[in-house]
C-alpha positions in Angstrom: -76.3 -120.4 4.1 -74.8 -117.6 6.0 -70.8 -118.7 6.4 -67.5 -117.0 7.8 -63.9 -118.4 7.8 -62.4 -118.1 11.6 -59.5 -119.5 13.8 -61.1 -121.1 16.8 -59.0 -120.7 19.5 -58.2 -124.0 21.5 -59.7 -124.4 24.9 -56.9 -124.1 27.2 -56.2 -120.5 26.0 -60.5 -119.7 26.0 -60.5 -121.0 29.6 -58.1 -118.7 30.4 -59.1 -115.6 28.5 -62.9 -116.8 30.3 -61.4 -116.0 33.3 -60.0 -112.8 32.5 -63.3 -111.7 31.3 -65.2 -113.2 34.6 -62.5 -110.7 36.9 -63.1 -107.9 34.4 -67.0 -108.2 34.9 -66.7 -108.4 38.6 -64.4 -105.5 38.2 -66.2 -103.0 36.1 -70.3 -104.0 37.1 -72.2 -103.2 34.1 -74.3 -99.7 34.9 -77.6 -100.2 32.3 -78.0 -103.9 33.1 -78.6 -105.8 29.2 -76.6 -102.7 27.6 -73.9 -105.1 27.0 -74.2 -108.5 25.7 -71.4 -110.5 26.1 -70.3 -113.3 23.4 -70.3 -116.8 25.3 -67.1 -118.5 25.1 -68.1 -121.2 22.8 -68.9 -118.5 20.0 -65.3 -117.2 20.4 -62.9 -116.8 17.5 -60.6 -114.3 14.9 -62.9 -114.2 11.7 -60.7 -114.2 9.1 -63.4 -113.5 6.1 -67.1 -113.2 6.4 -68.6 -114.7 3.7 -72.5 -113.6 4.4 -75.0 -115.3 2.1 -73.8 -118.5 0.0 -75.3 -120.3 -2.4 -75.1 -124.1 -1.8 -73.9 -124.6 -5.1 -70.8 -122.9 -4.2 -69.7 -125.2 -1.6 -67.4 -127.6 -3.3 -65.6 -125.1 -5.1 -65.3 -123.0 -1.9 -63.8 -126.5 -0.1 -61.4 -126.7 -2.7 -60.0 -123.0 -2.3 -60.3 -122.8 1.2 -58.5 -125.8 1.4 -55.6 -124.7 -1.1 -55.5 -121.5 1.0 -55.1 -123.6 4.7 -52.0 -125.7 2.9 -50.2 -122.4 1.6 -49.6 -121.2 5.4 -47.9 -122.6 8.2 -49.1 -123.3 11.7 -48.2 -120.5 14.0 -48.3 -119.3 17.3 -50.6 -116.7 19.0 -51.5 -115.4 22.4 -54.5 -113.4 23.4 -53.1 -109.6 24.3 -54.5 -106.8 25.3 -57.8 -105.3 24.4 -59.3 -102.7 22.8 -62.6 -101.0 21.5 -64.5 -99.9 18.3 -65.9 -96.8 19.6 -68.6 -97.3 21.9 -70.2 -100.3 20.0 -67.6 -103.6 20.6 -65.6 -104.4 22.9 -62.5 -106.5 21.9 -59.1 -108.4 23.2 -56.3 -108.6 20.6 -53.5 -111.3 19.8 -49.3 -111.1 19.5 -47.3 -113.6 18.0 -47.6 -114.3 14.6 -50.0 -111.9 13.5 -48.3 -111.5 10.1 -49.0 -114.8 9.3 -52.8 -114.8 10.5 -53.5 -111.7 8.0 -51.6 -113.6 5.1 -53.9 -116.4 5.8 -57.4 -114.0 6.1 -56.7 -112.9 2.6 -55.9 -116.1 1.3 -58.8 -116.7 2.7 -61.4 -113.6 1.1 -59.2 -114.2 -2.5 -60.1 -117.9 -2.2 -63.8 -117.2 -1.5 -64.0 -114.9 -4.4 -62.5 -117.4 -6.6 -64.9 -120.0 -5.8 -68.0 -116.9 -6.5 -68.7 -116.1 -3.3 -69.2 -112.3 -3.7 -67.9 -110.3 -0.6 -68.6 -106.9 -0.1 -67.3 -104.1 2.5 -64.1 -106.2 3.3 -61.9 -104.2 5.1 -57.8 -105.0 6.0 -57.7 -107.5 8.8 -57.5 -106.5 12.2 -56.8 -109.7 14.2 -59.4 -109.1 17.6 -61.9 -111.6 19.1 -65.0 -109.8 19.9 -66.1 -110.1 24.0 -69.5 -107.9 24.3 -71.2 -106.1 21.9 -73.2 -102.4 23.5 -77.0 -102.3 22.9 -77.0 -98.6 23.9 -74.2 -96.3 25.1 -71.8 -97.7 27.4 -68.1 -96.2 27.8 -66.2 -99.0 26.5 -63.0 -97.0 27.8 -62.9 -98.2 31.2 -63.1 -102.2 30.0 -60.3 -102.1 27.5 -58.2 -100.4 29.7 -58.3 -103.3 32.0 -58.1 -105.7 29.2 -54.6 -103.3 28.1 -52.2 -105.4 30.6 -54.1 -109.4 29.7 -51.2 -111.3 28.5 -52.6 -114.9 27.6 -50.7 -118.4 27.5 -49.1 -119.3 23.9 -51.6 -121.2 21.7 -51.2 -123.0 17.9 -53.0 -122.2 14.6 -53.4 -125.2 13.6 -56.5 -124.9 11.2 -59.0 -122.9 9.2 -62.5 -123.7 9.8 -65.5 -123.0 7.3 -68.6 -121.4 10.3 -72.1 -121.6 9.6 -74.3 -118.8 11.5 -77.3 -119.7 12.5 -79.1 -116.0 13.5 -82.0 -115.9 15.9 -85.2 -116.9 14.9 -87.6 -117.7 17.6 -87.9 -113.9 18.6 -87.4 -114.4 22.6 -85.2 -111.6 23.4 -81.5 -111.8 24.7 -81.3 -115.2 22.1 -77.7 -115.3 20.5 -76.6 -117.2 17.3 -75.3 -120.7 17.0 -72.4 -121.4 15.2 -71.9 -124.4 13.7 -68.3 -125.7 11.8 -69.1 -127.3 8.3 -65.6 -128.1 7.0 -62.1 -127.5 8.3 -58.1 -127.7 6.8 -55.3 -127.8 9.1 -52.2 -125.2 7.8 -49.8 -126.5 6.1 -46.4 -126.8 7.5 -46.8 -128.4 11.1 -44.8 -127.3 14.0 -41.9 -128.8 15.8 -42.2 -130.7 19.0 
């Protein structure tokens, strides 16, 4: 099964970045219409560790580490700010707060994965961002994250680490986007005041 690690955001704080991402389309009109496809807000969330392909067999031991890995790290704060872009090719907003703490829980995360077998390739150093749209052919990018540069969103908790199954495309009808499904989940460790 083909699984990632990710913070889903709670939906107070996807309601509001929804909006955000409603004014900027009214804003900047696509030119090219279906050159970008925008994620829906249901898919939205910070991977933390993309596991790819896993072997069934792997999935108890994999509970077991990403569980150890949730406890280690406590719940923490985050807002949605600013945004940003990977060339011309993803569009992205970004998070403040406790961002420390959300990379020392991505790679407890990938070293936990590894230990339970699950072989990862091509990870690179966390960058927290939640991807918005995606280009299918050249788009300038440029003019969307500069909107996206002064979105300063509400305060919101990590309070868990959830184990996301993809499940791609298969009935070929164009425009069709994955379903994501959550399999298992840990809440942190150390819960927060109040």
């Amino acid at each position: 099964m083909r699984l990632f690690a990710a913070v889903v955001p709670p939906a107070p704080a996807v309601d509001e970045l929804a909006a955000e991402v409603a004014q900027l389309r009214a804003a900047l009109p696509e030119r090219g219409r279906g050159r970008l496809r925008w994620t829906e807000p249901p898919l939205w969330h910070f991977t933390l560790a993309f596991l790819g392909e896993v072997d069934e067999a792997l999935l108890p031991d994999l509970d077991e580490r990403l569980s150890r890995a949730a406890h280690r790290h406590p719940v923490h704060e985050l807002r949605f700010d600013g945004g940003g872009r990977f060339g011309d090719r993803v569009l992205w907003v970004g998070a403040t707060g406790s961002v420390a703490t959300l990379g020392a829980l991505a790679r407890s995360t990938v070293a936990g994965a590894r230990r339970a077998g699950v072989r990862l390739e091509g990870v690179k150093p966390f960058r927290p961002h939640l991807t918005l749209a995606r280009t299918t052919g050249h788009v300038d990018l440029r003019p969307y994250a500069q909107e996206l540069a002064d979105f300063h969103g509400r305060k919101w908790w990590v309070e868990r680490l959830e184990l996301v199954r993809s499940h791609l495309p298969a009935s070929g009808v164009a425009g069709e986007r994955p379903r994501y499904e959550t399999v298992a989940a840990w809440p942190l460790g150390t819960r927060r005041a109040g």
